[in-house]
Each structure stands twice: as structure tokens, then as C-alpha cells.
TIPA-893028 format. One record per residue (C-alpha): residue number from 1; x, y, z. Coordinates in nm, 3 decimals, padded with zeros to 5 digits. Each point is the difference from the previous one (the first is absolute). Example, Ala and Ser with C-alpha at 12.3 -4.5 7.8 and 13.67 -1.06 7.14 Angstrom:
@num->1; X->01.230; Y->-00.450; Z->00.780
@num->2; X->00.137; Y->00.344; Z->-00.066
! end
This chain:
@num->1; X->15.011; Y->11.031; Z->08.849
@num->2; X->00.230; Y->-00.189; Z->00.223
@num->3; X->00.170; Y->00.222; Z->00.239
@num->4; X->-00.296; Y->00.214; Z->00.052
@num->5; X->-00.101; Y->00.096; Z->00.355
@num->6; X->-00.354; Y->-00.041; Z->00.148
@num->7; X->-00.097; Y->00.178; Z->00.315
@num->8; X->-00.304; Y->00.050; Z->00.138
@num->9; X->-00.141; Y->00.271; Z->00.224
@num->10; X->-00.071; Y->-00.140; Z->00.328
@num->11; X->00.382; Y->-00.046; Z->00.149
@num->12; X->-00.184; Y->-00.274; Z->00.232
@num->13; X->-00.084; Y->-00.239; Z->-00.297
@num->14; X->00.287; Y->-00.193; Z->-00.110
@num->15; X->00.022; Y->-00.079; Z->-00.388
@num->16; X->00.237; Y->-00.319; Z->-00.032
@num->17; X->-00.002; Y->-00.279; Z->-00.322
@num->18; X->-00.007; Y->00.266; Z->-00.248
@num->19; X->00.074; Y->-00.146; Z->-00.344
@num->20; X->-00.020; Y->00.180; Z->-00.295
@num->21; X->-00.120; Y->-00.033; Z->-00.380
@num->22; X->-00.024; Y->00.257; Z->-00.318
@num->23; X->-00.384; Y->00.060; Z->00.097
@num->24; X->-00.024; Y->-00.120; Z->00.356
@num->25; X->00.124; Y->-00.002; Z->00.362
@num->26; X->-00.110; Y->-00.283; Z->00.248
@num->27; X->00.073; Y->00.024; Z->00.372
@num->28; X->-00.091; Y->-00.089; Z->00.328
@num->29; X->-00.148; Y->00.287; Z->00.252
@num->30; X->00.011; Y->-00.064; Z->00.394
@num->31; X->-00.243; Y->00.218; Z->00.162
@num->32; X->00.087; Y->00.064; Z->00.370
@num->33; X->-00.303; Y->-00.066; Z->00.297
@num->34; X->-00.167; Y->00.297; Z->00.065
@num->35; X->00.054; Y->00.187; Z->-00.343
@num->36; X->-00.194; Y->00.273; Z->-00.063
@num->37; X->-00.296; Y->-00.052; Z->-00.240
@num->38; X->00.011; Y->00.156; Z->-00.395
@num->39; X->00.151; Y->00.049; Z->-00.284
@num->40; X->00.411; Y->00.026; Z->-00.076
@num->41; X->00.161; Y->00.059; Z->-00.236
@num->42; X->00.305; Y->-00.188; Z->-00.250
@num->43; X->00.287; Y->00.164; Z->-00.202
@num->44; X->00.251; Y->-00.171; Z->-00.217
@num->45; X->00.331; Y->00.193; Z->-00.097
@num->46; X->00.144; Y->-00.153; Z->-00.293
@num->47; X->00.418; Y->-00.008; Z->00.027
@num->48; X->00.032; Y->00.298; Z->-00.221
@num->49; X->-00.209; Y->00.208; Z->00.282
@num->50; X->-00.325; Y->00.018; Z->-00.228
@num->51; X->-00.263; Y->-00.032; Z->00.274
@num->52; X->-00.413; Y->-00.056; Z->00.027
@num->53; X->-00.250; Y->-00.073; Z->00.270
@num->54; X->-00.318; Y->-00.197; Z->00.022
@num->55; X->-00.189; Y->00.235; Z->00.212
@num->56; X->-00.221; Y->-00.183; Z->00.291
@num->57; X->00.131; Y->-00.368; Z->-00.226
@num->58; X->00.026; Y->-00.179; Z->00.348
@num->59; X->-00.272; Y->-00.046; Z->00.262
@num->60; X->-00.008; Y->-00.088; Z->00.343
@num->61; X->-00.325; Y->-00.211; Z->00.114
@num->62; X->-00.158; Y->-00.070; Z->00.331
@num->63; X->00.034; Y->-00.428; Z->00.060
@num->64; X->-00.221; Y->-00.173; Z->-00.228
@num->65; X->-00.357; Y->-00.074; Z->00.190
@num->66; X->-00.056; Y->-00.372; Z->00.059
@num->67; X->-00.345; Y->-00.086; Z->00.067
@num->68; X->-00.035; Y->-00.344; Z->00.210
@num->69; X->-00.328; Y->-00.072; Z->00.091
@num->70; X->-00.316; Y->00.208; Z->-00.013
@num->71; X->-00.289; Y->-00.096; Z->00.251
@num->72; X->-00.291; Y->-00.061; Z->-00.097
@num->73; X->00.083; Y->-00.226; Z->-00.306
@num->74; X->-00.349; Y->-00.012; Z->-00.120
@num->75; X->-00.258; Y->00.296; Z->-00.115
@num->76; X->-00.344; Y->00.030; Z->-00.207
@num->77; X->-00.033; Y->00.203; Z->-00.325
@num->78; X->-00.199; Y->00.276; Z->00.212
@num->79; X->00.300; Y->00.060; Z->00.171
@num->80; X->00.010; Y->00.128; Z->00.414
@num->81; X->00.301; Y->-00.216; Z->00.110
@num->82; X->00.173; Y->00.144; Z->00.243
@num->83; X->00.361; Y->-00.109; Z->-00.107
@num->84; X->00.330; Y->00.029; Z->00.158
@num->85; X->00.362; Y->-00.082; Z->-00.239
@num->86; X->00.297; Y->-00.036; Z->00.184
@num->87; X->00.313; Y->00.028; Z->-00.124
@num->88; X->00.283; Y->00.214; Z->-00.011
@num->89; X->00.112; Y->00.295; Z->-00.166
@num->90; X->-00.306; Y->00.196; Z->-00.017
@num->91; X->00.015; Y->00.350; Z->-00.073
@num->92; X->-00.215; Y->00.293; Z->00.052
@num->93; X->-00.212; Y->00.041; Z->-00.372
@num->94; X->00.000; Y->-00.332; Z->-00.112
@num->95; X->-00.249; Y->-00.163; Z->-00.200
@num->96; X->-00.157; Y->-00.361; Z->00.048
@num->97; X->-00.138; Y->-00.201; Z->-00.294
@num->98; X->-00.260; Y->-00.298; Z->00.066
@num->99; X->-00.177; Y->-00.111; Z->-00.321
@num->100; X->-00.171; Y->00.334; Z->-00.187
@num->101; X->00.023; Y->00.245; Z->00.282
@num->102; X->00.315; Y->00.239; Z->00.101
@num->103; X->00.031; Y->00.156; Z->00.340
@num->104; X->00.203; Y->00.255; Z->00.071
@num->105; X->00.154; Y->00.092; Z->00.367
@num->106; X->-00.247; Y->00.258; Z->00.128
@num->107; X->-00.237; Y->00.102; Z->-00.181
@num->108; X->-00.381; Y->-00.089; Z->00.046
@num->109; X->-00.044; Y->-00.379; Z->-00.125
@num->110; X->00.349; Y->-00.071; Z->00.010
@num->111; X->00.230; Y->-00.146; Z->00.252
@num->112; X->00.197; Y->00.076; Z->00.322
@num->113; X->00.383; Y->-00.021; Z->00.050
@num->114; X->00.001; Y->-00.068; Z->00.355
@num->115; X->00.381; Y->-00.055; Z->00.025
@num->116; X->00.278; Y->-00.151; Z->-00.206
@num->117; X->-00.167; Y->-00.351; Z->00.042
@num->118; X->-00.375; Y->00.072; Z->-00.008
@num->119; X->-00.228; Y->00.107; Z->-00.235
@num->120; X->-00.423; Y->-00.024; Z->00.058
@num->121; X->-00.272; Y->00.072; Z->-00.242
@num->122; X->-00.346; Y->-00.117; Z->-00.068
@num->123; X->-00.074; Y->-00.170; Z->-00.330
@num->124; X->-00.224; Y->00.196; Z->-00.243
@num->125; X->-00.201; Y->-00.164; Z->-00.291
@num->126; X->00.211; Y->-00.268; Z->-00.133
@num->127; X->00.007; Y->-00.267; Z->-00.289
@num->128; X->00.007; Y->-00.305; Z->00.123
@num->129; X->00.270; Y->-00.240; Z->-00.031
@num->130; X->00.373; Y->-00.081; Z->00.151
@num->131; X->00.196; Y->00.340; Z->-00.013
@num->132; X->00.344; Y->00.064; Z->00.074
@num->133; X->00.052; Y->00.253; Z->00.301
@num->134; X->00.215; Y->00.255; Z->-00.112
@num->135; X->00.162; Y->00.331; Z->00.158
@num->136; X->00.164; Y->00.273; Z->-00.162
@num->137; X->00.238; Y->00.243; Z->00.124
@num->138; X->00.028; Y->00.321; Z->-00.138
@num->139; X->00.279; Y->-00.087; Z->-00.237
@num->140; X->-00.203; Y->-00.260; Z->-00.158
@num->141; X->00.194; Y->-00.248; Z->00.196
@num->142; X->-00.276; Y->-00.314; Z->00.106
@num->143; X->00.027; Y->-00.260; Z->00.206
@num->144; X->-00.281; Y->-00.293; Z->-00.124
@num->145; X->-00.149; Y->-00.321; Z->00.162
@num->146; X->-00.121; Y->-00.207; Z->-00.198
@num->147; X->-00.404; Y->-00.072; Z->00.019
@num->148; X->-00.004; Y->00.135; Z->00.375
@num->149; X->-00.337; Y->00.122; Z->-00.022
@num->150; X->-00.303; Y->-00.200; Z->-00.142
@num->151; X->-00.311; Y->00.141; Z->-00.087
@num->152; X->-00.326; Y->-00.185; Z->-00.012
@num->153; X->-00.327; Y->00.042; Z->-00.091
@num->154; X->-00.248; Y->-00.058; Z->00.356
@num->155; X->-00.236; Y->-00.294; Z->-00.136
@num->156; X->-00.357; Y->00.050; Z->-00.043
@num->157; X->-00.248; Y->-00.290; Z->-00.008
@num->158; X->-00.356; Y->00.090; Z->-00.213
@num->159; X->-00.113; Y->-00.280; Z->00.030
@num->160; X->-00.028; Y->-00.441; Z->00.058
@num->161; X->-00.194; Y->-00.246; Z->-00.159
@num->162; X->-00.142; Y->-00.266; Z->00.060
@num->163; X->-00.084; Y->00.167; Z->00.352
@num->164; X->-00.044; Y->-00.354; Z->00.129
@num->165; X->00.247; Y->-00.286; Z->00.022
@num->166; X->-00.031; Y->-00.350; Z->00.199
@num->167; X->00.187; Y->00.013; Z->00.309
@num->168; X->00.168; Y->-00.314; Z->-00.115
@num->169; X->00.257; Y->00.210; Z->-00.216
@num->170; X->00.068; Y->-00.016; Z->-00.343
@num->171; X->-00.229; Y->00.310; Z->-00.164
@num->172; X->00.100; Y->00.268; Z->-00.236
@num->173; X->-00.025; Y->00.344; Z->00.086
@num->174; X->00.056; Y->00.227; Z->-00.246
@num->175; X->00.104; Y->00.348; Z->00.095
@num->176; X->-00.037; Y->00.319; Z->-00.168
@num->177; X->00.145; Y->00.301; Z->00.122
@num->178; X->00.333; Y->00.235; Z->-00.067
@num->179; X->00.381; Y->-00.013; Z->00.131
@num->180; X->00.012; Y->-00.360; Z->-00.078
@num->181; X->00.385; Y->-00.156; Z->-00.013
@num->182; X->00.228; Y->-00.328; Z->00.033
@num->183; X->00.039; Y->-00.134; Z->00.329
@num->184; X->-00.344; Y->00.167; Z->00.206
@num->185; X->-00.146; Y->-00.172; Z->00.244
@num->186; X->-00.376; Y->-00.044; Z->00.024
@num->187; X->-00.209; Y->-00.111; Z->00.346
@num->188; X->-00.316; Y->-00.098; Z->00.077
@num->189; X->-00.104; Y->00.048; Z->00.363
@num->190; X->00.410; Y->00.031; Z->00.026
@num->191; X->00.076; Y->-00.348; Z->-00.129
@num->192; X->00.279; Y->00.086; Z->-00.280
@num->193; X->-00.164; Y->-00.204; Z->-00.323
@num->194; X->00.301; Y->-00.189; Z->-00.149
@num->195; X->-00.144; Y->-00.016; Z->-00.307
@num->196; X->00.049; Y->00.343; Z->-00.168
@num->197; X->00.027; Y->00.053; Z->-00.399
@num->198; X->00.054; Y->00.368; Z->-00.160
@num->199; X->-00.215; Y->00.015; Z->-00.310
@num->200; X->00.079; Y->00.417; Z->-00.057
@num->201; X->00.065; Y->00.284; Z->00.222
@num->202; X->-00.388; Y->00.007; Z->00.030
@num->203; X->-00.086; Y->-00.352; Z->00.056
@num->204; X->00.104; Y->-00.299; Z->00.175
@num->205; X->-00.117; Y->-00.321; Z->00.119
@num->206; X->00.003; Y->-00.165; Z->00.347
@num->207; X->-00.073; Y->-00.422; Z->00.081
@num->208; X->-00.133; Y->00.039; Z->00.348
@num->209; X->00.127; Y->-00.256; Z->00.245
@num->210; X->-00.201; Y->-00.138; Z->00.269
@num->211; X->-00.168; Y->00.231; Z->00.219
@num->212; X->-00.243; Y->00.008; Z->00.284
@num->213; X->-00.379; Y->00.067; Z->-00.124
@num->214; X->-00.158; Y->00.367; Z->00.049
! end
């Protein structure tokens, strides 16, 4: 009820827009630089002196991580990327998400905190796809960019036919293999072949250009 009292116990946080309703009580808490870590507590005291506490109803949080870039960008579905995030904020046992797989600051297949701005892991088995990059501090605070990390599928050519073309230009090759996606590149003899249509993940079809016989 209005004319309550709120107080909280950590002297060094200061409660101030405290507004009351029959159910409710909203305020604002400024926590000091270089407060302690944990849990505090909150106790109302109504005017008549009736009194009760939310035991450990507060805590205080490391800064939020921020992740900003993470180096390399790109990995394969067999994972063995060496990968560094950079940031800020990192804490000792935090987690990192990409895609399917969870690794968790030091333990074996997990990741490294090097120091509040680095962390380094290498990628285990991974679906592929555009995945968020996301760490996790050990409040379950995360800090998240966006499709930082991209993992592809290495592409695998079974096969080509015809296996002979006029050096003129202007055959189809048709290509059967795995790991096929939007926007590859195929060469022959390191010519990039501008002509390049994706039929299915497994298949695709190239219109040589002019080339030198052999």
C-alpha cells in the first residue's frame, strides 16, 4: 500500500521511482561499478510495521557478453574450425551455441575463455546452415550475433558427362556429386564457367565457354 517502505540489502544499490499498487511495487535499481556478484535480498514494511522479505529477490550480474565478430565465418558439417569470438563480457563457464552443438568453457570438446574478450573452440559435427553465434554466461545472460557462423557442406563431384565438349563453348556438363548450393562456382582448367544452373543439391549443370583443346 502507499506509504510502504522498500529497502533492499545491498546499502550500495540505490532503489529510487518506487510507485506502489494493491498487488505490486515498480522501481528503478542503480547498481554501483564494481558490485559484488549474487543474490540480495528485498523487504517491504507496510505503515502499520507488518514486514516480509523476498529472500535472494534481486540479483547482481556480470555485463551482458556482446559477441562482435567470430573469425572464421565459414565451417563444414565435419566440423575442425579453429574459431575465435570476440567480444566482451566473457566469463569463466560460459557456454557457446552454433547450430546443434553446445560447448561449454573447459571441458574436452568445448571452448576456451581466454580473457574477457576472447573465446576459441573448434567446431564439432554440425548441421549445416546459417546459425546464430551465441554465448552464455552463467546466469543465462547471452549475448547473440546474428548468422555469424555459416556452415557448409565441402562439395563433392561423382561425376561429368558428356566427358567431351567442343572447344568452341557452348556444351552441357552435367554434374553429379554432393554439397551442391546457390551461388558455386565451377572451373574447367580454372576458367570460371558462367553458365551454372542448380538442378538439386546432387546435380547441376554447367554451359562450358570457350576453352583451349586438350
Amino acid at each position: 500500500v502507499a506509504g510502504s517502505t522498500l529497502t533492499i540489502s545491498d546499502p550500495g544499490i540505490a532503489l529510487t521511482n518506487v510507485n506502489w499498487s494493491t498487488s505490486s511495487v515498480s522501481f528503478t535499481a542503480t547498481t554501483p561499478a564494481g558490485a559484488g556478484l549474487g543474490h540480495v535480498d528485498l523487504e517491504v514494511v507496510n505503515p502499520s510495521g507488518d514486514r516480509d522479505a523476498l529472500v535472494g529477490g534481486f540479483e547482481i550480474t556480470p555485463p551482458d557478453p556482446v559477441v562482435t565478430s567470430v573469425s572464421p565465418s565459414v565451417g563444414n558439417p565435419t566440423g575442425g574450425t579453429s574459431v575465435t569470438i570476440t567480444g566482451s563480457g566473457f566469463q569463466r563457464g560460459a557456454r557457446v551455441v552454433i547450430g546443434d552443438r553446445i560447448y561449454r568453457d573447459g571441458q574436452i570438446g568445448g571452448c576456451v575463455v581466454a580473457d574477457e574478450n576472447t573465446i576459441v573452440l573448434e567446431t564439432g559435427e554440425t548441421i549445416a546452415g546459417d546459425h546464430d553465434v551465441v554465448v552464455i554466461d552463467g546466469t543465462g545472460i547471452e549475448g547473440r550475433a546474428p548468422g555469424a557462423f555459416d556452415v557448409v557442406e565441402t562439395p563433392v563431384i561423382l561425376s561429368a558427362f558428356p566427358a567431351v565438349g567442343s572447344s568452341a563453348g557452348g556444351t552441357t556438363i552435367t554434374l553429379s556429386g554432393t554439397g551442391f548450393v546457390d551461388g558455386m562456382n565451377v572451373t574447367i582448367d580454372g576458367v570460371v564457367q558462367p553458365g551454372v544452373l542448380l538442378d538439386s543439391p546432387t546435380r547441376m549443370r554447367v554451359v562450358t565457354s570457350p576453352g583451349i583443346p586438350g
